[in-house]
C-alpha positions as CSV (number, residue, x, y, z in Angstrom):
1,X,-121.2,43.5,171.1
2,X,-121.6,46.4,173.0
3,X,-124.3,45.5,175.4
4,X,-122.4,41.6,175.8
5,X,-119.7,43.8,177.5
6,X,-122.2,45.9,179.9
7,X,-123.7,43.2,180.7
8,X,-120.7,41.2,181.4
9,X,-119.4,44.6,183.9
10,X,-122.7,44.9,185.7
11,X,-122.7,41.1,186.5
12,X,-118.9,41.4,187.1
13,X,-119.2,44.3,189.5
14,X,-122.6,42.3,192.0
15,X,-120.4,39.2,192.2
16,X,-117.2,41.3,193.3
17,X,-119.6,43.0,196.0
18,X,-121.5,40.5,197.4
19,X,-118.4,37.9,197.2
20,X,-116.5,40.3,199.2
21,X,-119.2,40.9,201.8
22,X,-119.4,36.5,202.2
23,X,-116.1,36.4,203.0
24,X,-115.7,38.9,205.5
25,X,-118.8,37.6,207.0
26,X,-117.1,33.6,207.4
27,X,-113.8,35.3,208.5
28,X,-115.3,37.2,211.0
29,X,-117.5,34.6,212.4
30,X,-114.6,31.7,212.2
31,X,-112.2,31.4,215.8
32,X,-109.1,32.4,214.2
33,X,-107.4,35.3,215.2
34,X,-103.9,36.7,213.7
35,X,-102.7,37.8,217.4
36,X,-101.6,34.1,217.0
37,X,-100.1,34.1,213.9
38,X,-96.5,35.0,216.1
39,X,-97.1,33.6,219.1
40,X,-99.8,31.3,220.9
41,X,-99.3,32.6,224.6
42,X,-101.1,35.6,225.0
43,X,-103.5,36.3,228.4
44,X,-107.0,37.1,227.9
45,X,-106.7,40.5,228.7
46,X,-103.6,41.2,226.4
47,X,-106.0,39.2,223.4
48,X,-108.4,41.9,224.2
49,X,-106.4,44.9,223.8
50,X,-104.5,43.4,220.5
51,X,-108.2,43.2,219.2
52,X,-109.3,46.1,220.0
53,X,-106.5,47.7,218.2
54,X,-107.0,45.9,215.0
55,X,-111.0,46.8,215.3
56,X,-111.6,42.8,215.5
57,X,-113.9,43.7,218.4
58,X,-116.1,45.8,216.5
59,X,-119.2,44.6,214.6
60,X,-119.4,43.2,210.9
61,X,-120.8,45.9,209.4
62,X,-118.8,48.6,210.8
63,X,-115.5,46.2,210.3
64,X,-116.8,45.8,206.2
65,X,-117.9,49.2,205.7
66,X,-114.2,50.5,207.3
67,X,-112.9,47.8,204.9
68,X,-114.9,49.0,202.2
69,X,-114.7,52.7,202.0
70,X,-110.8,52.5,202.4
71,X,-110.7,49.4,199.2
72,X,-113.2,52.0,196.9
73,X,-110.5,54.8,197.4
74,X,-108.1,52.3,196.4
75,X,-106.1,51.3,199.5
76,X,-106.2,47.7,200.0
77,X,-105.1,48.1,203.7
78,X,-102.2,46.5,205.4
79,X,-101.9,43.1,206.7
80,X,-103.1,42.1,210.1
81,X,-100.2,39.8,210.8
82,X,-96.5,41.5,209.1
83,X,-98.5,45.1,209.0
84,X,-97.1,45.3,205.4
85,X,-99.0,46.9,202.4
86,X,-101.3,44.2,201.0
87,X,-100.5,45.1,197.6
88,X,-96.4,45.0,198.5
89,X,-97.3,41.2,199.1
90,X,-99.6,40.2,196.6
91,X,-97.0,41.9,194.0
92,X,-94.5,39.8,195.6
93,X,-96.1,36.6,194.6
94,X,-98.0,37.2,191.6
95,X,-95.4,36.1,189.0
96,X,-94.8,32.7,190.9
97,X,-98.6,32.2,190.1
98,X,-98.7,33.5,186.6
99,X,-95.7,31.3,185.5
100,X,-97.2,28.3,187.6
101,X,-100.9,28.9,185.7
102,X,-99.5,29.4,182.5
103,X,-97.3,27.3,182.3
104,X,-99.8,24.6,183.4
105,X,-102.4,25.7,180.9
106,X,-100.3,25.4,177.9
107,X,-98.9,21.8,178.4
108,X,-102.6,21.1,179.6
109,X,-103.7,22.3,176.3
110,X,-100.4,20.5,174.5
111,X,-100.7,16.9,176.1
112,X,-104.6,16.6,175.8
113,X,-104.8,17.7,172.6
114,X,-102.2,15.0,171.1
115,X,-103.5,12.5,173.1
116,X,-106.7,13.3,172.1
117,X,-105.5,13.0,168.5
118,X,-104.0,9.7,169.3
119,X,-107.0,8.1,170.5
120,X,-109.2,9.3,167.5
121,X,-106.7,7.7,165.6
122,X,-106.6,4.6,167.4
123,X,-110.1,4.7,168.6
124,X,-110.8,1.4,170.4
125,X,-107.5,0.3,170.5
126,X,-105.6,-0.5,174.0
127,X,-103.4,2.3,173.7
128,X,-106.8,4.3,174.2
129,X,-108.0,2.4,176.8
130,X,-105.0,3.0,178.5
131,X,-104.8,6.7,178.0
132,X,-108.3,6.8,179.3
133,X,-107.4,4.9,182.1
134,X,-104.4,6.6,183.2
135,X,-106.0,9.9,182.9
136,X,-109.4,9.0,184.7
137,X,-107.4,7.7,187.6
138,X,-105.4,11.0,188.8
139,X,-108.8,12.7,187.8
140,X,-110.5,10.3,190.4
141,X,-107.8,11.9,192.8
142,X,-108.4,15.2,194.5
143,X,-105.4,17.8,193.6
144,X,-103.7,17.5,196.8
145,X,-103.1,13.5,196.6
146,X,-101.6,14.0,193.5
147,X,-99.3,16.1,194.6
148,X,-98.3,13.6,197.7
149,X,-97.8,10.9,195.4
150,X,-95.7,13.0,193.1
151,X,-93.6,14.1,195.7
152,X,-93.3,10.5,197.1
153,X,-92.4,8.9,194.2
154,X,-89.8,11.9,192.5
155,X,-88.5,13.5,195.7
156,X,-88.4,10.6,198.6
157,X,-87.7,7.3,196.5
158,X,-85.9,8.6,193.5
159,X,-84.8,12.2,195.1
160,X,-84.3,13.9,191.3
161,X,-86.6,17.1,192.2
162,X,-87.0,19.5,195.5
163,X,-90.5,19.0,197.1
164,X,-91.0,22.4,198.2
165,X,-90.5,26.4,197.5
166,X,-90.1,28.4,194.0
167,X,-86.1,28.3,194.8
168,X,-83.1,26.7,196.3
169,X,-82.7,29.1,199.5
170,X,-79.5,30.5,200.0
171,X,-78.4,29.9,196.2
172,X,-78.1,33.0,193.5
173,X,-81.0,33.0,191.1
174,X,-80.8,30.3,188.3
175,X,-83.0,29.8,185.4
176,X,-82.4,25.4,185.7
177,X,-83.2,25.7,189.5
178,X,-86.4,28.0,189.1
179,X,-87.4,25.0,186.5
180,X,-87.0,22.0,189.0
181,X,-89.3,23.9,191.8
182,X,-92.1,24.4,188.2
183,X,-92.1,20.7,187.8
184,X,-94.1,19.1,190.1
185,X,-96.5,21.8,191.0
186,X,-97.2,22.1,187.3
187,X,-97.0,18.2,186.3
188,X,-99.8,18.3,189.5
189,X,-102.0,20.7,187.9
190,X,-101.4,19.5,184.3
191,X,-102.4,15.6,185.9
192,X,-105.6,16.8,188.3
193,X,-107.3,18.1,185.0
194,X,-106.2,16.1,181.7
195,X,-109.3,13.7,182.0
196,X,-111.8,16.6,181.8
197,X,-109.9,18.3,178.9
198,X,-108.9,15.3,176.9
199,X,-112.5,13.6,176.7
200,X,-113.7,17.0,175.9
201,X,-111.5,17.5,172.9
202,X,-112.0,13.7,171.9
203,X,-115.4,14.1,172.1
204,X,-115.7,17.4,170.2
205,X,-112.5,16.7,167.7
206,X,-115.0,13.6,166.7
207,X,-117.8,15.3,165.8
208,X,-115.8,17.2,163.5
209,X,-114.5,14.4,162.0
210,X,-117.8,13.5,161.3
211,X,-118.9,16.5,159.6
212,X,-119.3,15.9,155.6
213,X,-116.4,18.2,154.9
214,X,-113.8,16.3,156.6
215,X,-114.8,13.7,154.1
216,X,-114.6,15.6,151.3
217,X,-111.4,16.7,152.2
218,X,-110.1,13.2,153.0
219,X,-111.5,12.2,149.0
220,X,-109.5,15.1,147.6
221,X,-106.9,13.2,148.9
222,X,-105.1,15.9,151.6
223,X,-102.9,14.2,154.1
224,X,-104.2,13.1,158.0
225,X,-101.6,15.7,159.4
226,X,-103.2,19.0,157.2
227,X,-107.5,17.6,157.9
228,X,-106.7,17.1,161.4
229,X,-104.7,20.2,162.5
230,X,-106.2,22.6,159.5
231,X,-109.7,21.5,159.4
232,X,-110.9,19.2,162.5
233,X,-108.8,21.6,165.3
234,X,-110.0,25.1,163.6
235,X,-113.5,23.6,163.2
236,X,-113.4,22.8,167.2
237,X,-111.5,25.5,168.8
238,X,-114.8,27.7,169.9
239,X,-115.3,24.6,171.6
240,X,-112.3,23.7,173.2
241,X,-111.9,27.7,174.3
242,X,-115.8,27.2,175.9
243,X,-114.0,24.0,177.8
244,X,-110.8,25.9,179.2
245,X,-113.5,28.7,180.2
246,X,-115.5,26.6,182.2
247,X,-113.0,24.7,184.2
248,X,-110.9,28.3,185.2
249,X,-112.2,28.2,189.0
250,X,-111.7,24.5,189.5
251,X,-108.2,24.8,187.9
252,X,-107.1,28.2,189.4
253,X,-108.6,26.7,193.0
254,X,-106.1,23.4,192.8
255,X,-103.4,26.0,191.8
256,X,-104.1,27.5,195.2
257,X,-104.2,24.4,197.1
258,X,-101.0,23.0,195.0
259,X,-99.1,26.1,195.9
260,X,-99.8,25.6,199.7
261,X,-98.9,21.3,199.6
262,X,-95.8,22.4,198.1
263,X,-94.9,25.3,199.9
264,X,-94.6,27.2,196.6
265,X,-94.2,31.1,197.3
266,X,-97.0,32.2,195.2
267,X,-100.6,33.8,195.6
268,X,-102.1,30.4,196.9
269,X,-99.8,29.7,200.3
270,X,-100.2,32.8,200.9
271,X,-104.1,33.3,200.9
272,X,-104.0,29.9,202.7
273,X,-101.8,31.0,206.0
274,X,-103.8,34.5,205.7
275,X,-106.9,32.0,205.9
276,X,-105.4,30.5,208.9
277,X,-104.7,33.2,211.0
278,X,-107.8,35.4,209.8
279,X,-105.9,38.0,208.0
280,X,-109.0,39.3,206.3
281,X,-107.3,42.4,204.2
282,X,-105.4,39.6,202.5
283,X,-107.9,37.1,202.2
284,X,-110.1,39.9,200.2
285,X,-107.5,41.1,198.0
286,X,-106.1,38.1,196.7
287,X,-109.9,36.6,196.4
288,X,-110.9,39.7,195.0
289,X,-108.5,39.7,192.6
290,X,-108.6,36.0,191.6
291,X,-112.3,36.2,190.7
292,X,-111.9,39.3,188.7
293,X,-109.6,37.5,186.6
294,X,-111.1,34.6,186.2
295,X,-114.5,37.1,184.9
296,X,-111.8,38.5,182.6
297,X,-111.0,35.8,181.6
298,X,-114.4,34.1,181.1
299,X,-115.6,36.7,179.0
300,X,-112.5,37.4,177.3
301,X,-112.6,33.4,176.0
302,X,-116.8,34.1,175.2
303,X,-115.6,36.5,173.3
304,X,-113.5,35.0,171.0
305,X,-115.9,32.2,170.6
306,X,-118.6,34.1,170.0
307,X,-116.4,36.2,167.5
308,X,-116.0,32.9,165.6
309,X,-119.7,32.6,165.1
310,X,-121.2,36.0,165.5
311,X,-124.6,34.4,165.5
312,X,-124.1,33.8,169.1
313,X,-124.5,37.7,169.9
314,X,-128.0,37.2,168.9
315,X,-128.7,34.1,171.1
């Protein structure tokens, strides 16, 4: 157990590094510049001197190892663009994104799992077909056109939610409000990745149904509702935690890219404008920080699997 969690910080701590260093490198060879971010008139000699002050004329190694030494001592800069403390603005947003991901994970987890109940139970029945249907469809869609037809249908033809921010501006704070923004971002989120999930647990909810102790326990005569959530679900959660492990990046990535579409004031619009106007300090951070979560949570989720069967220390 011991040597799964060095292992697991050494391969952590080379990703962080030479993640960090690929980024810097496509920021600092890309033609944005955050001079612009305020205004787009600027002469070429003004351009120069605004540069020159922010060290965006210097070379990529000296520009990384200034970024580098000052990140190791833990000052994560400020930004290039508002001059505020990176971590001031990343704290500012990070519980928009946590509510936004969890939230989306759990009725992720929620809805696949009972329809994946209901089309075991059904199996080969239209309601099935349909559910499979349905789900493949907004899978067959990349994240962002779900959110465009979500926002067509609930905000421009039947105008029951807002299409954009985390709040009603200009309102005090209320709980019902905060709720309406959550909806279509995390309906979005929950829509882009119920296919992937919900054939996963069909698939692996069936093989435990299969198993010769399912059958014994359906002869003893136990109800559906007890062998289904008691035995099939406990026999397949390693599984289903493997699944949820291995689609982190693809689901925290559309979180991102939901966040900008909707203008949601979380981690995602913000690493997106930063990305725009080559705001590297932010750019790191945030990316830095996203992937050490999602290694956190990778091994975390490894963990508990491999707790369930302890023979896969030794594999």
């Amino acid at each position: 157990m011991f040597i799964f969690l060095l292992k697991r910080l050494f391969f952590g701590l080379c990703i962080l590094f030479l993640l960090s260093f690929l980024c810097f490198a496509i920021l600092h060879y890309s033609k944005a510049s955050p001079i612009f971010a305020n205004t787009q008139v600027l002469s070429k000699d003004l351009q120069k001197d605004f540069e020159a002050e922010l060290n965006l004329d210097k070379t990529l190694f000296f520009q990384y190892s200034t970024w580098f030494k000052s990140f190791l001592s833990g000052d994560l800069s400020n930004s290039l663009i508002s001059s505020e403390p990176v971590l001031k603005l990343i704290k500012e947003r990070l519980l928009n994104t946590i509510v936004l991901g969890f939230s989306s994970l759990f009725f992720l987890f929620i809805l696949a799992f009972f329809l994946s109940i209901l089309s075991l139970i059904y199996e080969n029945s239209f309601l099935e077909k349909f559910i499979s249907f349905i789900s493949m469809s907004f899978f067959a869609l990349p994240s962002f056109c779900v959110t465009l037809i979500l926002i067509l249908f609930s905000c421009v033809y039947l105008s029951i939610l807002p299409s954009s921010g985390a709040y009603s501006l200009g309102e005090d704070f209320s709980l019902l409000d905060r709720v309406k923004h959550l909806i279509l971002p995390t309906l979005s989120l929950v829509l882009s990745h119920l296919a992937f999930v919900l054939n996963f647990m069909k698939s692996t909810l069936k093989q435990s149904l299969n198993q010769y102790f399912i059958d014994c326990a359906f002869a003893r005569g136990l109800s559906k509702k007890r062998i289904y959530l008691h035995f099939i679900f406990r026999d397949s959660f390693a599984s289903i935690l493997s699944c949820f492990a291995s689609m982190s990046v693809s689901f925290l990535m559309s979180a991102y890219v939901i966040e900008a579409v909707f203008s949601y004031e979380g981690l995602g619009s913000l690493l997106m404008y930063s990305i725009t106007y080559k705001d590297y300090p932010v750019v790191l951070a945030i990316v830095l920080l996203s992937t050490a979560f999602l290694l956190l949570l990778n091994s975390l989720l490894e963990f508990l699997s491999k707790i369930m069967d302890k023979r896969a220390f030794y594999v």
